[in-house]
One Martini backbone bead per residue (centre of mass of N, CA, C, O) as a GRO file, in nm:
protein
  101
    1UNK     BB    1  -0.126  -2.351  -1.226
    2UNK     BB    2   0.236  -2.263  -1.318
    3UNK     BB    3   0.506  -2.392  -1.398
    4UNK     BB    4   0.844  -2.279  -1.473
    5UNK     BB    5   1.110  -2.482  -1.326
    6UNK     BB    6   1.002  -2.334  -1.065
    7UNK     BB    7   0.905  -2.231  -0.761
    8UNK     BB    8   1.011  -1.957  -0.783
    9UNK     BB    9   1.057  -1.614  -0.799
   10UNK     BB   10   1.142  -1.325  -0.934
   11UNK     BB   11   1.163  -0.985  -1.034
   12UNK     BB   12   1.171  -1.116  -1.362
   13UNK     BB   13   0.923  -1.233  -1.366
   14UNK     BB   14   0.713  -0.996  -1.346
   15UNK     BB   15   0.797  -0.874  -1.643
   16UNK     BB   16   0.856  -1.191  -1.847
   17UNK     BB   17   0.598  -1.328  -1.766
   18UNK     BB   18   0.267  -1.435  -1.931
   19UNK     BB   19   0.129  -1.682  -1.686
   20UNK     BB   20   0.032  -1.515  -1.485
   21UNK     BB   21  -0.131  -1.385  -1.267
   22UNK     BB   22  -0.330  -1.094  -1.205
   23UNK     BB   23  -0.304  -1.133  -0.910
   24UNK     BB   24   0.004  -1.126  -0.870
   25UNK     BB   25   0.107  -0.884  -0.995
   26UNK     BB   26  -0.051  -0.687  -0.821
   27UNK     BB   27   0.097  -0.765  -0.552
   28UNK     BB   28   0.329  -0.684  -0.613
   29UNK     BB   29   0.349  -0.440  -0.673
   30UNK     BB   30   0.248  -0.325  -0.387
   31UNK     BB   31   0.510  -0.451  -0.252
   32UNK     BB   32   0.707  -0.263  -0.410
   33UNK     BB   33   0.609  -0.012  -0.344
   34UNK     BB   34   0.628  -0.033  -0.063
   35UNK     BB   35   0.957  -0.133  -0.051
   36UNK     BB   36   1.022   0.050  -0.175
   37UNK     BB   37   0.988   0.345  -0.037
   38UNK     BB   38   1.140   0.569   0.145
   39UNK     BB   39   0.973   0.520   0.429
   40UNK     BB   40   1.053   0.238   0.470
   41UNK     BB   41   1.185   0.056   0.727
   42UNK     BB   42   1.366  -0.195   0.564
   43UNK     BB   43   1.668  -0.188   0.429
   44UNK     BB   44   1.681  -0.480   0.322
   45UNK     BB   45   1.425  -0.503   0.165
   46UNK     BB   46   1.461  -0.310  -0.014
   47UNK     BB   47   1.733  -0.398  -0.115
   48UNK     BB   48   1.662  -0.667  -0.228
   49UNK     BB   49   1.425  -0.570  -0.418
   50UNK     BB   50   1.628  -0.340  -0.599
   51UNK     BB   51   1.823  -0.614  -0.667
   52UNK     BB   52   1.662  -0.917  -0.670
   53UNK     BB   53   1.722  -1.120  -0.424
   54UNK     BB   54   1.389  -1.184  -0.397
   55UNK     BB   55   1.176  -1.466  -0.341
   56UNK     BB   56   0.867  -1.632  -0.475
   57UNK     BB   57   0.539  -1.773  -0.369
   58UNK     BB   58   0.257  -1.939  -0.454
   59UNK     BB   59  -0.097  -2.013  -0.419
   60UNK     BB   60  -0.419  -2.122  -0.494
   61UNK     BB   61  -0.711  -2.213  -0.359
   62UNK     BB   62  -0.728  -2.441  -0.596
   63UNK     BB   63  -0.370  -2.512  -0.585
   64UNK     BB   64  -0.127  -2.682  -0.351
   65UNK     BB   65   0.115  -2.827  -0.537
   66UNK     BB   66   0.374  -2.619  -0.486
   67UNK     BB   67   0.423  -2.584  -0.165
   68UNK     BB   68   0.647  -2.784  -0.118
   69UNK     BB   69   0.857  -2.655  -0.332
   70UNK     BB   70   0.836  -2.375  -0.237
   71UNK     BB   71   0.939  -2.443   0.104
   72UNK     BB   72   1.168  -2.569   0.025
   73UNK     BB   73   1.324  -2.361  -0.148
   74UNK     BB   74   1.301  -2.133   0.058
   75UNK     BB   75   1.456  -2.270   0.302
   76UNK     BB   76   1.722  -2.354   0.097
   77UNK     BB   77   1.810  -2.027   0.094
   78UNK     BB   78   1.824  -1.934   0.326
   79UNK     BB   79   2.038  -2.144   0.414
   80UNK     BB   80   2.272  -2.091   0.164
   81UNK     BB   81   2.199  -1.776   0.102
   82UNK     BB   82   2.201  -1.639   0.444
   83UNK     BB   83   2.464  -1.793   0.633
   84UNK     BB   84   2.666  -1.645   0.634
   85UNK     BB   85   2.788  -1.300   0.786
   86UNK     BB   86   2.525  -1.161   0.873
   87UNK     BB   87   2.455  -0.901   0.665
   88UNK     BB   88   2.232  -1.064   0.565
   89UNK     BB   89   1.918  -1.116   0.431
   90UNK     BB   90   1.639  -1.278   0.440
   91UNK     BB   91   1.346  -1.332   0.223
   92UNK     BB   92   1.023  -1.431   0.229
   93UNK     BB   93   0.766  -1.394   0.062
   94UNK     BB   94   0.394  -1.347   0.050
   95UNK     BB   95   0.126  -1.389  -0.231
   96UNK     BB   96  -0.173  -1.318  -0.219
   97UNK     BB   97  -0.557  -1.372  -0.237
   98UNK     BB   98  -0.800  -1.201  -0.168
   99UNK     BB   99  -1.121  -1.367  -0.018
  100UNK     BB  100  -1.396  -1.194   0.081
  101UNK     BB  101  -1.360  -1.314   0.408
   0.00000   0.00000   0.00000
């Protein structure tokens, strides 16, 4: 795993970024087409989305060194950056790689 400066990843990482795995690339793909979809039931997840909001962590099945620092700064978003108005919604999103199992 390749980790550049940051645990989290935006949704400008997967545009700008050409270290991530090829499976985490598609992983995203299918989760944005499925929250942008208009049928999509969760207004706030969308929302985030589609504004950037959203922030993502991963670990592959062979090298779990990034889990600390992942859970650590997605815990520190989650309370710092979504406890204020009650308006918002915080997200973490969790993306794998399937395997054959």
């Amino acid at each position: 795993m390749i980790l550049k400066d940051k645990a989290l990843l935006t949704k400008e990482d997967f545009a700008e970024r050409t270290d991530l795995p090829d499976w985490l690339l598609k992983e995203y793909r299918t989760f944005h087409e499925t929250v942008t979809d208009k049928t999509f039931p969760c207004y706030f997840g969308m929302g985030g989305e589609l504004k950037g909001e959203l922030r993502y962590g991963y670990i592959t099945q062979n090298d779990w060194s990034n889990l600390p620092e992942t859970v650590s700064r997605g815990r520190w978003s989650l309370n710092n950056e979504y406890s204020g108005s009650g308006r918002e919604a915080g997200c973490f999103e969790k993306l794998w790689k399937k395997t054959g199992r």
